[in-house]
C-alpha positions, -999 to +999 in steps of 0.1 A: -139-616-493-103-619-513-074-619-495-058-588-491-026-575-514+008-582-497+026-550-488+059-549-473+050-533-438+017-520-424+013-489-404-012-485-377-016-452-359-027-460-317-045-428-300-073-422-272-073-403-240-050-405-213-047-443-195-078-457-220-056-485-222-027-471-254+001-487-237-020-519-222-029-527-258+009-522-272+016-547-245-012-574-257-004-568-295+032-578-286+024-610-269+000-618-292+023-616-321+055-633-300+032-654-275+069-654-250+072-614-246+060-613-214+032-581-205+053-557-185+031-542-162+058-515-155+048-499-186+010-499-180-009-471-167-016-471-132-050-452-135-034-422-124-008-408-141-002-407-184+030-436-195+036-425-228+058-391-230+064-387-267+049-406-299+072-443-299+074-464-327+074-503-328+074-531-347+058-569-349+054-590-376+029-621-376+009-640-402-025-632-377-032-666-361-060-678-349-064-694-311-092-718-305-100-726-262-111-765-259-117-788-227-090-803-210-108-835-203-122-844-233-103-816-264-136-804-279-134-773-290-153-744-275-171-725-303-161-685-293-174-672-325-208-646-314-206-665-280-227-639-262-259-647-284-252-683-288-249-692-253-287-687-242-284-687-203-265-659-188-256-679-162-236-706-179-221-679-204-201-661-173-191-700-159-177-703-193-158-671-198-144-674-166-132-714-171-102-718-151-068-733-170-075-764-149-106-770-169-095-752-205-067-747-224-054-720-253-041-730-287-039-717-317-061-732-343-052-759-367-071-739-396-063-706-410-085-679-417-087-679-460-094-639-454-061-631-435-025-632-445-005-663-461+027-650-449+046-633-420+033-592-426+053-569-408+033-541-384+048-504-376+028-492-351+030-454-335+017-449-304+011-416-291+010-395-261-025-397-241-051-367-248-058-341-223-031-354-203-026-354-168+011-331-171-012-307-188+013-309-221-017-315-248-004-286-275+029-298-270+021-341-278-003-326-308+028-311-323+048-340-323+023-362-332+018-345-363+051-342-368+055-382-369+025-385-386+039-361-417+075-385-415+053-420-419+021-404-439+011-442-448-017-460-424-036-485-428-054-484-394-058-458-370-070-468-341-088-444-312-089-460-277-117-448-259-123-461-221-160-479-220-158-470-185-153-435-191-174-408-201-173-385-236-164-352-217-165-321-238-128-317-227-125-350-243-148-344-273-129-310-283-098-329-283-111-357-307-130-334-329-095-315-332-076-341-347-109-353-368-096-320-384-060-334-389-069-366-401-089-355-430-080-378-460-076-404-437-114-413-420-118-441-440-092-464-421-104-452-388-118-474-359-132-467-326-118-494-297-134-497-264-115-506-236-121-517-202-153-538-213-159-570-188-162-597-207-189-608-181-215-581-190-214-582-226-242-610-232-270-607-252-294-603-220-272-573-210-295-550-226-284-521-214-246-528-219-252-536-259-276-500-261-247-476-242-217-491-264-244-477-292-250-447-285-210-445-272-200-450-310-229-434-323-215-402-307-180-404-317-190-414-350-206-381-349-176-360-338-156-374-368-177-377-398-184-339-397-145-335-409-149-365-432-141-353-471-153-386-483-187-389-468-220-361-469-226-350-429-258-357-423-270-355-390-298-379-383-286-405-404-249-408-394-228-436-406-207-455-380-169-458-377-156-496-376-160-506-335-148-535-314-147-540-275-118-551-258-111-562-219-073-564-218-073-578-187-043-606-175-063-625-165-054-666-165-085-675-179-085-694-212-113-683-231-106-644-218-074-648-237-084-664-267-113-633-267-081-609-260-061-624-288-085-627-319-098-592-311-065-583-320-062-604-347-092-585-362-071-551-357-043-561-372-065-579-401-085-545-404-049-528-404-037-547-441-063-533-464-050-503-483-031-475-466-047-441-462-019-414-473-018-380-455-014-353-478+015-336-472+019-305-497+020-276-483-013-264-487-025-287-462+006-286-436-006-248-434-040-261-428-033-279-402-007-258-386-040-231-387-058-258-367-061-241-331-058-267-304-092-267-278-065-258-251-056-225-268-092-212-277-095-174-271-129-161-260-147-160-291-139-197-296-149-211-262-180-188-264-190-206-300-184-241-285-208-231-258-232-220-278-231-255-297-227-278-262-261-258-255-277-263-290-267-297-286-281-299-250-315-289-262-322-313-286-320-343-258-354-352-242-360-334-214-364-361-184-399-357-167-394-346-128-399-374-104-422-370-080-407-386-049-437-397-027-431-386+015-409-415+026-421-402+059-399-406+090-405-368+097-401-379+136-364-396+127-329-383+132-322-360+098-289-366+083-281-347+053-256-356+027-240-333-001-229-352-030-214-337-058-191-347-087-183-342-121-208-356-151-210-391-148-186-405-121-218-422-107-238-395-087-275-405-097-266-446-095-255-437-060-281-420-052-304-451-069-280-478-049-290-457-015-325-462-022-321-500-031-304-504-001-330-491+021-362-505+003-347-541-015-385-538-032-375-504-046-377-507-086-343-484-100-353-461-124-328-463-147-339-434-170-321-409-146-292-431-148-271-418-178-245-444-196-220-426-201-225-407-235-240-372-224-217-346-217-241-323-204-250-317-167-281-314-147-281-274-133-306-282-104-298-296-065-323-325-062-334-340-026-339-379-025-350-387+009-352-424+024-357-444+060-327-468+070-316-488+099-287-490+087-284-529+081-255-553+069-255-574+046-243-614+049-233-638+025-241-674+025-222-700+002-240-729-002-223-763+003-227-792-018-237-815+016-263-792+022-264-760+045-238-727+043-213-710+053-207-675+058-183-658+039-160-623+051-152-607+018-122-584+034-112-617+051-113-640+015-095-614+000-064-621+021-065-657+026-076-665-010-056-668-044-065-638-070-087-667-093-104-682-065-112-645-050-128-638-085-145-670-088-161-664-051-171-626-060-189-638-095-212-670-076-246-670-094-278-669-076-280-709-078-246-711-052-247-680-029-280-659-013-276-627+008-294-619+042-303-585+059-289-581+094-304-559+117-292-557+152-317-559+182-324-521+187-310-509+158-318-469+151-338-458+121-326-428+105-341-407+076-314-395+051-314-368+027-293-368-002-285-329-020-274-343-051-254-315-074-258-303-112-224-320-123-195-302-122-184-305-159-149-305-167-150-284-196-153-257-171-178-240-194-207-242-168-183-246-135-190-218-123-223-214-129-229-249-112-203-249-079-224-213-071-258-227-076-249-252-055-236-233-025-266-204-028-292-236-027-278-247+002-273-221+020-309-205+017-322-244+027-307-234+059-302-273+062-268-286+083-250-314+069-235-347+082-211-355+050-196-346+018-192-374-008-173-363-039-175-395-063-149-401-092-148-422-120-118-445-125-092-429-149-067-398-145-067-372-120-070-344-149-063-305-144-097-298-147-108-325-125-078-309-098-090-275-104-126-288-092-118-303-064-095-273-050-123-251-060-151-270-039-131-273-010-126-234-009-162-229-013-178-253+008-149-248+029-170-247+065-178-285+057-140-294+047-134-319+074-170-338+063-160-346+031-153-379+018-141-392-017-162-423-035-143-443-061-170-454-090-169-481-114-143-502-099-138-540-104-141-559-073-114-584-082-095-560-080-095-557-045-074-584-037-044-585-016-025-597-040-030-566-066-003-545-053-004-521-085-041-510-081-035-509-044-005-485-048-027-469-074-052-460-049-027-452-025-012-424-052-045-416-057-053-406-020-029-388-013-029-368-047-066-356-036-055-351-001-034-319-013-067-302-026-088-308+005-063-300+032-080-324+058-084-361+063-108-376+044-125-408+042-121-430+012-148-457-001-147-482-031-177-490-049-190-507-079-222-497-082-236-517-108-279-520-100-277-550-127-247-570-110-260-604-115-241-620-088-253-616-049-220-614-037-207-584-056-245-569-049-239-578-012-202-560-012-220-528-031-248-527+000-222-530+027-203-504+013-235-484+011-237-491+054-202-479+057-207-446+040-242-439+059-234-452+094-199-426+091-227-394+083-242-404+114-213-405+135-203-365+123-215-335+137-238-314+117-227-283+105-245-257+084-230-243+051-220-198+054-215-182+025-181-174+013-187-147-009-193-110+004-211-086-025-187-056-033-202-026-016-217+003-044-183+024-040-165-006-045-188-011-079-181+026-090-148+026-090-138-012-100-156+004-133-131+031-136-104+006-127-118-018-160-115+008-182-078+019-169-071-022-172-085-017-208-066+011-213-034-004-199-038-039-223-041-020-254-011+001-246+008-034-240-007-050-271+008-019-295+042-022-278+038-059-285+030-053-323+056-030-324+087-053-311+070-081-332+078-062-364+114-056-349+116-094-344+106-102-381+129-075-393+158-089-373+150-122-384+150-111-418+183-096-414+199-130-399+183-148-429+203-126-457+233-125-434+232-165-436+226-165-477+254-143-483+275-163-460+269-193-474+275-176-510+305-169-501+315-199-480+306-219-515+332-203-534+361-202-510+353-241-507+340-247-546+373-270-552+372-292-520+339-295-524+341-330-541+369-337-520+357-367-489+351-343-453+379-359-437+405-347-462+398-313-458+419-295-439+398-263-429+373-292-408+381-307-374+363-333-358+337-318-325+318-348-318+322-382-326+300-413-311+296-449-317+265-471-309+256-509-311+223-518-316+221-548-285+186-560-284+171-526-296+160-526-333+161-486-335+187-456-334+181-421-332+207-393-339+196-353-335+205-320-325+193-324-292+208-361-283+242-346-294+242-313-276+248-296-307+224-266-299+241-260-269+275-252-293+281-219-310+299-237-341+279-246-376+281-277-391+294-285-420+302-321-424+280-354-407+303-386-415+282-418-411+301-454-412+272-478-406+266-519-407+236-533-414+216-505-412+193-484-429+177-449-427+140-455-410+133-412-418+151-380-415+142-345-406+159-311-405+183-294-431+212-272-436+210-239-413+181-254-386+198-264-355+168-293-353+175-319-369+168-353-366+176-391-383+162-423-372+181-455-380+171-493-382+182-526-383+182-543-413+178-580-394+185-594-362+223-597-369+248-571-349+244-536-362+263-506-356+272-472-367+297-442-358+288-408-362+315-381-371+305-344-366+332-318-382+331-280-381+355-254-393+389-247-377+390-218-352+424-197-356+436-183-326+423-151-332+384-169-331+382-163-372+377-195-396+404-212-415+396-203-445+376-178-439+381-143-455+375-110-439+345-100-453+331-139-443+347-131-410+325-097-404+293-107-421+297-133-390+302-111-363+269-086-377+252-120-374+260-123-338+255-085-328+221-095-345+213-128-324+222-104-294+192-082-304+171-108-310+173-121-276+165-091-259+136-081-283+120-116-273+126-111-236+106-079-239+076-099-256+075-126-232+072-097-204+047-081-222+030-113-229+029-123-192+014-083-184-015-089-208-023-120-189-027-100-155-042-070-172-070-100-182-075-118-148-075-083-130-105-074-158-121-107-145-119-100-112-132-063-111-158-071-131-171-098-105-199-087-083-191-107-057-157-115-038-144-144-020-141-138+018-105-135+018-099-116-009-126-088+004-109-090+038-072-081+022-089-051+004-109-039+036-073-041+054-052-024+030-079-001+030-074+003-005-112+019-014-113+040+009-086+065-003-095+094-029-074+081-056-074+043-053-041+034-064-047+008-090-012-015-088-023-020-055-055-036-057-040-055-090-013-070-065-040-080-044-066-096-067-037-114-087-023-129-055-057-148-049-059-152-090-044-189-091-071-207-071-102-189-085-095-183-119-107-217-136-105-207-165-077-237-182-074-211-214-058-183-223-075-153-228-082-143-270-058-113-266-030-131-250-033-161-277-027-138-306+007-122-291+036-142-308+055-163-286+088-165-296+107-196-301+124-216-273+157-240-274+129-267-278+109-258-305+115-265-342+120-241-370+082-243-376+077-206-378+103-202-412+083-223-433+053-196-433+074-172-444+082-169-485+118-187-480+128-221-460+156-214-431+168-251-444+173-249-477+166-210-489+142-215-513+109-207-519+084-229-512+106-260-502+086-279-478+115-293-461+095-306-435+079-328-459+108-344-472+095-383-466+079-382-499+084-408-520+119-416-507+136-397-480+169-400-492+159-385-523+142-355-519+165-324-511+192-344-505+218-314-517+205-293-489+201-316-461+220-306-428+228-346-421+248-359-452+258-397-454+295-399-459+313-431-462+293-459-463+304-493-455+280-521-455+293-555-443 
């Protein structure tokens, strides 16, 4: 393999679903490039909540070194290249990966890899705003995403983060599949990276680990090559997207590191072959502006995505019922447990982990154990029954004089350092054994589990699954000791909220039983020293303690069947005790239905009411059409009003037009600001850092005196109030530049100097005009907002069923039982219980095609579908795409921000 072609800077676009590890990596690419920037842990995720607001920008340079572990005592050098397969006993692979820095040390190696780099390369990485993020702002980051990605249009890497740990949602697989659509051109420098994989399970025995990160890729390469112009689709034979696994964990072993760092060496190798450049004419900015984000589907849309997340559903084998043989115990205490959750937070390895627990000589059946890759749920409420005594667990240590001593995890965990709590939790077999512990009259108990379809978070099924759920239950007649609602690690989505708040309104009778059980979570972790994923847990808590209104037990658990160490198999069993032994200590209580059938009157006339609804949005929807055409007219009107202005502005001005902006006497300075660079590399000057939106006066003139800096991009032109220039250092010497904003003189009487009369009234029928504007949009976003209840009262009257409040309110207003049932009546009713039961995240198709007009915040997007550019008046100017080539080039005549004096030092 030859050595790849030099090129001044490298760009490498960073995306994945919110806290899959974005910022964790920027973090670890930086200290692997300057080994002395510390990993701020401030701006990691917490598990919780998304870190990155807005697309950032950073840069590293480094010639890709190499680091090599070796022994302390004797300097040979560990061999880390395919150390899973070449290390034969499991065993003495996880002793080595977790070598303290007391026995091994980090360097970087005395050879250098012929394939990479001979010199220092420089990296620009973006990093971008998580996908279906937690604030609920996903249209919103896609916009400026794109935006950034039409300034840079170069990369040679774009990397997509997805969480090992995590399942492919089809909330998540929407969003991906979305911007496969944008990124067409550009598949052939894409790579999937999987985060959050433990170093510790990834050898060659782990056959189950090395077949789910398969099938993981083997799915998202299937989301992507479909929009892939460079490659034929073909189904069964799919080619894979470039892969690697990553921990990221900071961690103070050795040979964790060295994994850590030449992982991202390989990135950032992968990231200087040939860029990938995003085709920017306008053809294909109006292609991808005509993308429709999954979070603004109208009905049509989500109704065709079901239709495939079925198709697709079909195709998988059908798993064979289990036949679970009479366990017996028919004489025993019942205790009944409802577990429910949404697809693969760890329902059926919960359910298999119970069943170890009670019969260590149980075999797990793994094939009803999904890895992670199916986004499709189960739709039937399966019974797994089992006897207990409800036994604990202890561990014994083995000393190296013989005997052992018993170890108290929750007791380690305090008295212990972080490293010696992990190397206690990961003892093999050959240093720790586990004993049952059954006190003398112990109670057996037999225990029924209700396991539940999974509530997916696409929300396509919800419905369809919380319902069968509740009517299952409640024709079993049985009463139930518990509710165990388990969660994967990773953010506390809308849809995951929505799910939650949902459940505890329907199975509200059992409120008080239920109890939340945290999946997947690394036991190190638990230390008392980890303040972070203790607070996490802590935010955690009490975020899910709004939706269930009650106190609620909490349990962590890693339930892992193939844990190969008896301790962390011990800590998963007594976790197991704690969750069982708490159902028996509840009263039972049996499950009444919250939903009342709407009475045949009720029926008969909601059907009248659904037309008059109809009726009503159509009405809307004309009016809407109507003031839209007003808008565009007025908008059309402002448009001319501005050409003739600026017509006649040019040749008042034509002689000082040469003239330098501070000689002129019709301009006075409005804003003026300095900056100094400090320790940051970057500036940014706009519309909105300046407050100039927020000012009724035009500019005309932006004086820029800089030293030692350059123009990174620029956006914007002349007449949009959005505009935007990034500056940045040349070098690491003291940089600085001051900003000069000048408008035109204001006489006393509020007309221009210089301005002539028929200037000065072309002005004022501009502002009458901005007047009318204003109001027209005002009327659209009412009628907007009145579609939107016109739609959720159609859902509601078209429902057969009611909850029990909701039919209560109508039965005491008393609202059918008048002769002419007043309609805005029972809409105020149905609308006030609207924002609990309607789970629907979208917006309905007719509300999505009314034209929402532009805020203070938005850009001047909507111009450039129209014939002429707001920036520069001319047809078919692109303006938006003005980073072609060079950006101080193109349109430079027309651009709103135009460098003055420039002195260089």
């Amino acid at each position: 393999m030859s050595r790849p072609p030099q090129q001044s800077k490298y760009s490498v676009l960073v995306m994945g679903k919110t806290q899959a590890g974005k910022s964790t990596l920027v973090q670890h690419i930086k200290n692997y490039a300057n080994p002395n920037h510390p990993i701020d842990r401030s701006l990691i995720g917490n598990g919780n909540l998304s870190t990155t607001r807005s697309p950032q920008l950073f840069h590293v340079e480094s010639n890709l070194p190499v680091y090599e572990a070796f022994r302390l005592d004797s300097g040979d050098v560990i061999d880390l290249d395919d150390l899973t397969n070449k290390v034969e006993d499991e065993e003495v692979y996880r002793k080595l990966v977790m070598s303290r820095d007391t026995d091994v040390g980090m360097r970087v190696a005395a050879h250098h890899d012929p394939n990479g780099p001979s010199e220092v390369v420089e990296f620009r990485f973006l990093d971008t705003p998580g996908l279906n993020d937690t604030s609920e702002s996903d249209t919103g980051h896609a916009a400026d995403i794109i935006k950034e990605m039409i300034s840079i249009r170069s990369f040679n890497l774009i990397v997509i983060i997805v969480s090992y740990i995590n399942p492919l949602t089809q909330e998540q697989q929407l969003a991906l599949e979305y911007y496969a659509n944008v990124f067409k051109g550009l598949h052939t420098r894409i790579m999937f990276l999987h985060t959050h994989v433990d170093y510790n399970e990834i050898h060659h025995t782990n056959q189950t680990h090395h077949l789910n990160l398969k099938m993981k890729n083997k799915a998202l390469s299937k989301m992507f090559r479909p929009y892939d112009s460079d490659t034929v689709f073909d189904e069964n034979n799919i080619q894979d997207y470039t892969s690697r696994t990553i921990d990221m964990v900071t961690k103070k072993r050795p040979v964790i590191k060295c994994l850590i760092r030449n992982t991202i060496r390989e990135i950032l190798n992968l990231a200087t072959a040939p860029a990938a450049i995003l085709d920017t004419s306008s053809q294909n900015i109006e292609r991808i502006r005509a993308i429709t984000h999954p979070t603004k589907f109208n009905d049509d849309e989500r109704k065709r995505v079901k239709q495939r997340f079925l198709a697709e559903a079909a195709k998988l084998p059908k798993q064979k019922e289990e036949e679970q043989a009479d366990v017996g115990g028919s004489d025993l205490e019942q205790i009944n447990i409802l577990l429910i959750g949404d697809v693969q937070s760890g329902k059926s390895s919960l359910v298999e982990t119970f069943r170890l627990y009670a019969d260590p000589t149980y075999t797990v059946n793994t094939q009803h154990i999904m890895q992670g890759n199916s986004r499709f749920a189960d739709e039937k409420v399966k019974i797994t029954a089992f006897l207990s005594d409800l036994h604990t667990i202890q561990i014994r240590k083995k000393k190296d004089t013989g005997g052992y001593e018993v170890i108290n995890l929750e007791e380690e965990a305090k008295r212990m350092t972080e490293e010696d709590f992990e190397d206690l939790l990961n003892l093999g077999q050959k240093e720790a054994e586990i004993f049952n512990i059954t006190s003398n009259g112990a109670k057996r108990y037999r225990f029924n589990v209700y396991e539940g379809p999974s509530l997916n978070e696409s929300a396509e099924n919800f419905e369809k699954n919380i319902f069968s759920v509740h009517s299952t239950l409640v024709e079993s007649k049985a009463e139930f000791h518990q509710v165990l609602f388990t969660l994967a690690p990773g953010p506390i989505t809308s849809a995951i909220r929505t799910t939650i708040r949902v459940c505890a309104d329907i199975f509200s009778d059992l409120s008080h039983l239920f109890s939340f059980v945290h999946t997947k979570v690394d036991y190190p972790k638990l230390h008392a020293g980890n303040k972070q994923f203790q607070e996490s847990m802590k935010e955690r808590q009490e975020l899910l303690q709004r939706y269930i209104q009650s106190g609620s037990d909490t349990y962590l658990i890693d339930n892992n069947l193939q844990s190969y160490s008896p301790v962390q198999r011990a800590k998963t069993q007594n976790v197991l005790h704690d969750i069982l032994k708490a159902a028996t200590n509840h009263k039972p209580i049996a499950l009444k239905s919250p939903l009342m059938k709407k009475t045949p009157k009720m029926v008969s006339i909601d059907t009248t009411l659904k037309w008059q609804a109809r009726d009503e949005f159509q009405k809307t929807q004309k009016e809407i059409t109507k003031d839209n055409g007003e808008l565009l007219e007025i908008r059309n009107k402002i448009r001319k009003l501005d050409s003739d202005y600026k017509a006649k502005d040019q040749e008042v001005n034509a002689a000082q037009i040469q003239k330098d902006a501070s000689s002129r006497d019709d301009l006075e300075v409005i804003y003026q600001d300095a900056h100094e660079f400090g320790k940051v590399n970057f500036a940014e000057i706009s519309s909105q850092t300046m407050t100039l939106t927020k000012q009724a006066r035009q500019i005309e003139e932006v004086s820029i005196v800089n030293n030692n800096v350059d123009i990174e991009h620029s956006l914007g032109g002349k007449g949009c109030n959005h505009w935007k220039i990034l500056y940045r250092r040349k070098n690491f010497d003291a940089a600085s530049l001051v900003v000069t904003l000048y408008a035109k003189k204001q006489s006393s009487n509020g007309t221009l100097v210089g301005e002539t009369p028929e200037m000065t009234d072309i002005r004022l029928q501009r502002a009458e005009l901005e007047k009318q504007l204003t109001v027209v949009e005002e009327r659209i976003r009412s009628k907007w907002h009145l579609q939107k209840e016109y739609n959720l009262l159609r859902d509601w009257i078209s429902r057969e069923t009611l909850p029990k409040a909701v039919m209560q309110e109508l039965t005491k207003e008393e609202v059918y039982e008048t002769k002419d049932t007043p309609f805005d009546k029972i809409k105020a009713i149905y609308l006030k219980s609207g924002g609990v039961y309607d789970t629907d995240p979208c917006e309905s198709v007719e509300a999505s095609k009314v034209h929402a007009p532009l805020t203070e915040t938005e850009d001047c997007e909507d111009y450039f579908k129209d014939s002429r550019c707001q920036i520069c008046d001319e047809k078919k100017c692109n303006c938006a795409d003005k980073v072609e080539d060079d950006v101080e080039e193109v349109c430079r005549k027309d651009m709103n921000v135009r460098r003055g004096t420039v002195n260089e030092e």
